[in-house]
N, C-alpha and C positions, 0 to 999 in steps of 0.2 A: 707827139713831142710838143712841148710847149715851145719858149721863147728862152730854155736856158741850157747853157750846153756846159757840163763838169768836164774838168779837166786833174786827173791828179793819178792817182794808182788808181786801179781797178777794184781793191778788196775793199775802201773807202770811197772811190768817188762811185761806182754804183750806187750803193744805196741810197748816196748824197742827192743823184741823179735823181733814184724815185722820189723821195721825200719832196723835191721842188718840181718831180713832173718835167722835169729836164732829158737830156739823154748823155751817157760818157758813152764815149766811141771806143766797145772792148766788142769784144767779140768776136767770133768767126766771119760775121758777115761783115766785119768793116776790115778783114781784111784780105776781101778781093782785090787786084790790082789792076788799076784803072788804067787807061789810055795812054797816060801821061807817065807809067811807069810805076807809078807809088800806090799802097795801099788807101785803099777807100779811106781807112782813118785818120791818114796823112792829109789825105783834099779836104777830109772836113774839119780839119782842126783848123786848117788854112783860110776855108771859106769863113769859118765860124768868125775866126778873129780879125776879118776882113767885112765881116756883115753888121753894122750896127746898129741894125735890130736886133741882135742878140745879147743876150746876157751871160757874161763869163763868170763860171763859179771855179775857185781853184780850191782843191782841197791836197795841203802841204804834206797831210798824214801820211808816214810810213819813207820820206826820203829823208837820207842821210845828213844828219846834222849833230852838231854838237854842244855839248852841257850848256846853257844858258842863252845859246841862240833863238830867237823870234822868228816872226814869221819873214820876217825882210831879209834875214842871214840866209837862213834855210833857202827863199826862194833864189836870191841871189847864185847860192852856191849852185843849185841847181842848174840854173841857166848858163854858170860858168861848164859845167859839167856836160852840159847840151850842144856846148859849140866843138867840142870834137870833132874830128873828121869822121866823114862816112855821112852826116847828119842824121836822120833817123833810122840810119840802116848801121852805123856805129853808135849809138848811146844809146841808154834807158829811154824808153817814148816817152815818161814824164818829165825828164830832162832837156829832152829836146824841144817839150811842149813851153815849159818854163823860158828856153831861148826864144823859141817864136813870138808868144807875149813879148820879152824884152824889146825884142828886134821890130818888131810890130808895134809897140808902143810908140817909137820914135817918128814913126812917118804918120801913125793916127793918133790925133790929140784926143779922140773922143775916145780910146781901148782904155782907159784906165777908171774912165767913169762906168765902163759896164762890169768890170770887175766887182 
């Protein structure tokens, strides 16, 4: 794993993943459930956007958005869509992943430069 961690669906952020040598958290094995109650993918999406040695790649592809929106609608809507209840045990995981960026952004100044 290098120093870059995708974040987005899994049929896109994969590949996205290999091409930069990065890792996106799908799989079977990320979603053993840790200590702490939540799936392995959930602590390292956490840890990821808490680590600023890392580099966060988001790839938008494939979430719901509408005729003429950008990337900034799209992500927006998402993140609106993430704060659901239940948090990652009621939304789409990329939606949820799009709230934690947001909500993460606000307390680190330095999350929007590794983006």
């Amino acid at each position: 794993m290098g120093d870059t961690v995708v974040l987005g669906r899994a049929e896109l952020g994969v590949p996205l993943a290999e091409k930069l040598n990065g890792v996106h958290f799908n799989g079977k094995a990320y979603a053993n459930i840790g200590e702490n109650g939540n799936p392995q993918w959930v602590n390292e999406v956490q840890n990821a956007l808490g680590n600023d040695g890392m580099n966060i790649a988001v790839d938008l592809g494939g979430l719901d958005a509408k005729a003429g929106w950008g990337p900034r609608e799209i992500f927006e809507a998402a993140a609106r869509r993430g704060s659901g209840p239940g948090g990652w045990r009621g939304n789409a995981g990329t939606d949820w992943e799009m709230r934690q960026i947001m909500l993460k952004s606000f307390r680190n100044p330095n999350l929007a430069g590794r983006i």
